[in-house]
C-alpha positions as CSV (number, residue, x, y, z in Angstrom):
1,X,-9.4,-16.6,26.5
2,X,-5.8,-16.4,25.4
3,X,-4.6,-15.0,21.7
4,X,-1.9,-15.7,20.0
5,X,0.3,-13.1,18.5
6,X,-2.3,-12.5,15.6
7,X,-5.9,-12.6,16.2
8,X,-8.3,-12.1,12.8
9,X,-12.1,-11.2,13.2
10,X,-15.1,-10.6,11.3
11,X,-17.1,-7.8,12.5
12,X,-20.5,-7.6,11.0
13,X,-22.0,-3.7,11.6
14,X,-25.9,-2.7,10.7
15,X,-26.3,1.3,10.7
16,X,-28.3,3.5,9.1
17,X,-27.4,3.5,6.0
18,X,-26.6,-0.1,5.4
19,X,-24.1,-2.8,6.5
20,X,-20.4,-3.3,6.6
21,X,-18.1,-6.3,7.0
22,X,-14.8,-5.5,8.6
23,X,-12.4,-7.9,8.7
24,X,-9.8,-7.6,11.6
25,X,-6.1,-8.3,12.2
26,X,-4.5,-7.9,15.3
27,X,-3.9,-8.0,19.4
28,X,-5.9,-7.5,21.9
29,X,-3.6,-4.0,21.8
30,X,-3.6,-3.3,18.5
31,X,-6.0,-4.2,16.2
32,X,-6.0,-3.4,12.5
33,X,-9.1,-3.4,9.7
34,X,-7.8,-5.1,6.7
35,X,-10.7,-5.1,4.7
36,X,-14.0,-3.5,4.6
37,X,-17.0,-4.5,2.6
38,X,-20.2,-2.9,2.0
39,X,-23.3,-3.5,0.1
40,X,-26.6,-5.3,-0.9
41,X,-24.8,-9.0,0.2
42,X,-23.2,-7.9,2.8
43,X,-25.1,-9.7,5.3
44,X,-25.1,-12.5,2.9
45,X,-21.9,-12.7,2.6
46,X,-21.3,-12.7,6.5
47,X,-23.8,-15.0,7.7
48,X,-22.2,-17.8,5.1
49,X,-18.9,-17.1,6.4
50,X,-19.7,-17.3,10.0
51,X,-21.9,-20.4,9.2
52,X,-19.6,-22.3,7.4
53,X,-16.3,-21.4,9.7
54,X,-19.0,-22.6,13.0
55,X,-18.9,-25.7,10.7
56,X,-15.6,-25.8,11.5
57,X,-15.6,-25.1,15.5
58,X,-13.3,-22.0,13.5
59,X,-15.5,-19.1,14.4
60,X,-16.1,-17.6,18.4
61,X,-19.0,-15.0,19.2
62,X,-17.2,-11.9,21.3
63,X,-20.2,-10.5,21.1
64,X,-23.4,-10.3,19.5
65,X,-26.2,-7.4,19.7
66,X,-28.7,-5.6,17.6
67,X,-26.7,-3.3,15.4
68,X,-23.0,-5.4,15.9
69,X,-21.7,-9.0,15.5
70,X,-18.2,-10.3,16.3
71,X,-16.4,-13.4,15.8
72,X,-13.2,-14.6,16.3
73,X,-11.5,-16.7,13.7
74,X,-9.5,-19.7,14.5
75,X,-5.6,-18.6,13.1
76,X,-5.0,-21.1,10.2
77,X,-8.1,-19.8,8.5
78,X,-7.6,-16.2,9.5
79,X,-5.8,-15.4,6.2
80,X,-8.1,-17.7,4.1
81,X,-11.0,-15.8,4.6
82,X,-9.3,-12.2,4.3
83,X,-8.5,-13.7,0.9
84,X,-12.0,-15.1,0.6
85,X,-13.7,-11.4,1.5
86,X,-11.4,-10.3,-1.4
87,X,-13.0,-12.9,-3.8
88,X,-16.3,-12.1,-3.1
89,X,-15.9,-8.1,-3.2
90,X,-18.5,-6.7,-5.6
91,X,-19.6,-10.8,-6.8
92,X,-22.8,-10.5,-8.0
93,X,-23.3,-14.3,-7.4
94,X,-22.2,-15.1,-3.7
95,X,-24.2,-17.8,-3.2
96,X,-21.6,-20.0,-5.9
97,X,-18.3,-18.1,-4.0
98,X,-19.8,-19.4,-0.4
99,X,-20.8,-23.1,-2.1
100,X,-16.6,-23.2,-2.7
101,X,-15.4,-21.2,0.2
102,X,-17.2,-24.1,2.6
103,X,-15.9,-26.5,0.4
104,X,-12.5,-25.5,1.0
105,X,-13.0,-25.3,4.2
106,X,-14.3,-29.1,4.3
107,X,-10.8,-29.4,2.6
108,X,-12.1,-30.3,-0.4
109,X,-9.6,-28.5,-2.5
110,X,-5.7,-29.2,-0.9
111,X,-3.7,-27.0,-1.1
112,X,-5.8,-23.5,-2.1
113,X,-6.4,-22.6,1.1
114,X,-2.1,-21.9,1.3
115,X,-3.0,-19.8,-1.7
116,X,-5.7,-17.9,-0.4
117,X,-3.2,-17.1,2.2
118,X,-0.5,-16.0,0.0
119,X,-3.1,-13.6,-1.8
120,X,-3.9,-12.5,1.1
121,X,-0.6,-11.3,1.8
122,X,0.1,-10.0,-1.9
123,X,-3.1,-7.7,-1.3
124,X,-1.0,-6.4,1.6
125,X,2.0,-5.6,0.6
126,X,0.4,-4.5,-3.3
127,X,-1.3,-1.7,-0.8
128,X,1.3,-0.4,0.9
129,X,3.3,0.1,-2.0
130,X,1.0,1.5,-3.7
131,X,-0.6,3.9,-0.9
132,X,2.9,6.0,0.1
133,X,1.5,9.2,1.9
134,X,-2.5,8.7,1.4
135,X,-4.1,9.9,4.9
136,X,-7.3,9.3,5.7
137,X,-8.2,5.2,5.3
138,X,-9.4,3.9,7.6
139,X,-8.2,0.0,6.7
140,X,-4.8,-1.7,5.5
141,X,-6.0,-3.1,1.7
142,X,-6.5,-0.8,-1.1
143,X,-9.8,-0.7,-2.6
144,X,-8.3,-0.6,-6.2
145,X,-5.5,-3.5,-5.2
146,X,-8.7,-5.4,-3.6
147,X,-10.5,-4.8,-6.7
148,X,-7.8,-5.7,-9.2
149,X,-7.2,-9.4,-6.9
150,X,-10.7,-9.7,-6.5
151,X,-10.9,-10.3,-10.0
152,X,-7.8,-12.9,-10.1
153,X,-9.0,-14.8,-7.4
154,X,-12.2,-15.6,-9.2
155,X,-10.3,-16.3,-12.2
156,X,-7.9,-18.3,-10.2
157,X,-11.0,-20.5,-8.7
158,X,-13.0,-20.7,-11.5
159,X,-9.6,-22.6,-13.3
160,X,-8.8,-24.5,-10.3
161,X,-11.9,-25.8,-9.3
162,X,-12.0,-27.8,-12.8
163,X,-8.7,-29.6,-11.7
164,X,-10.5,-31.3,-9.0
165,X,-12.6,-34.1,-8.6
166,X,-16.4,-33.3,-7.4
């Protein structure tokens, strides 16, 4: 299979002592983590993303074993659900966060999913400004930018969602 310049994934990793979501951005030669999540939804949070993309035909299996799942994610939705792992960073209800992210994805809401993008890249850039000289991460979004947009985002779709029709 061929990739185009950019190539996003969601990795879903079980170890020891729990799981971790990575979320991927790169070439087959260079490949970056973005984002990594961790906790008691983790899975959760995953398995809805992976559902509702294969909803989509937006999500491939690279491969799939015990302790490691990968997926490819088709590139228009690559950077919507970066921004979408952002949102859902320490939620404590995920369950109403994956109810809108499939919405969107059904393209229920026109025009957010350009937004999520653009957060997306505002997470970014807000990290490398703010992370001059720190060795030692091992992916590209700060955890207190992530945090701090996390908290926008949910603001921003709480508001938003009221604007639209159900």
């Amino acid at each position: 299979m061929l990739y185009d310049e950019y190539t996003y994934s969601i990795i879903l990793r079980r170890r020891s002592r729990g799981s971790e979501v990575l979320y991927n951005i790169g070439s087959e030669s260079s490949i970056t983590t973005v984002l990594r999540l961790s906790g008691k939804n983790t899975d959760k949070v995953f398995r809805s993303v992976v559902e509702a993309l294969a909803r989509q035909g937006a999500a491939i299996p690279l491969r799939v074993s015990g302790s490691e799942q990968v997926y490819s994610i088709r590139e228009d939705l690559g950077p919507v659900v970066g921004a979408y792992l952002i949102l859902v960073r320490r939620a404590r209800n995920v369950e109403k966060w994956g109810k809108f992210f499939s919405e969107l994805l059904d393209g229920h809401y026109a025009g957010v999913a350009k937004a999520f993008s653009t957060f997306l890249e505002i997470a970014i850039e807000l990290s490398k400004a703010t992370s001059s000289g720190k060795r030692g991460r091992d992916h590209t979004i700060s955890p207190v930018v992530a945090d701090a947009l996390s908290s926008a985002l949910k603001q921003f779709v709480d508001r938003i969602a009221k604007v639209y029709p159900d």
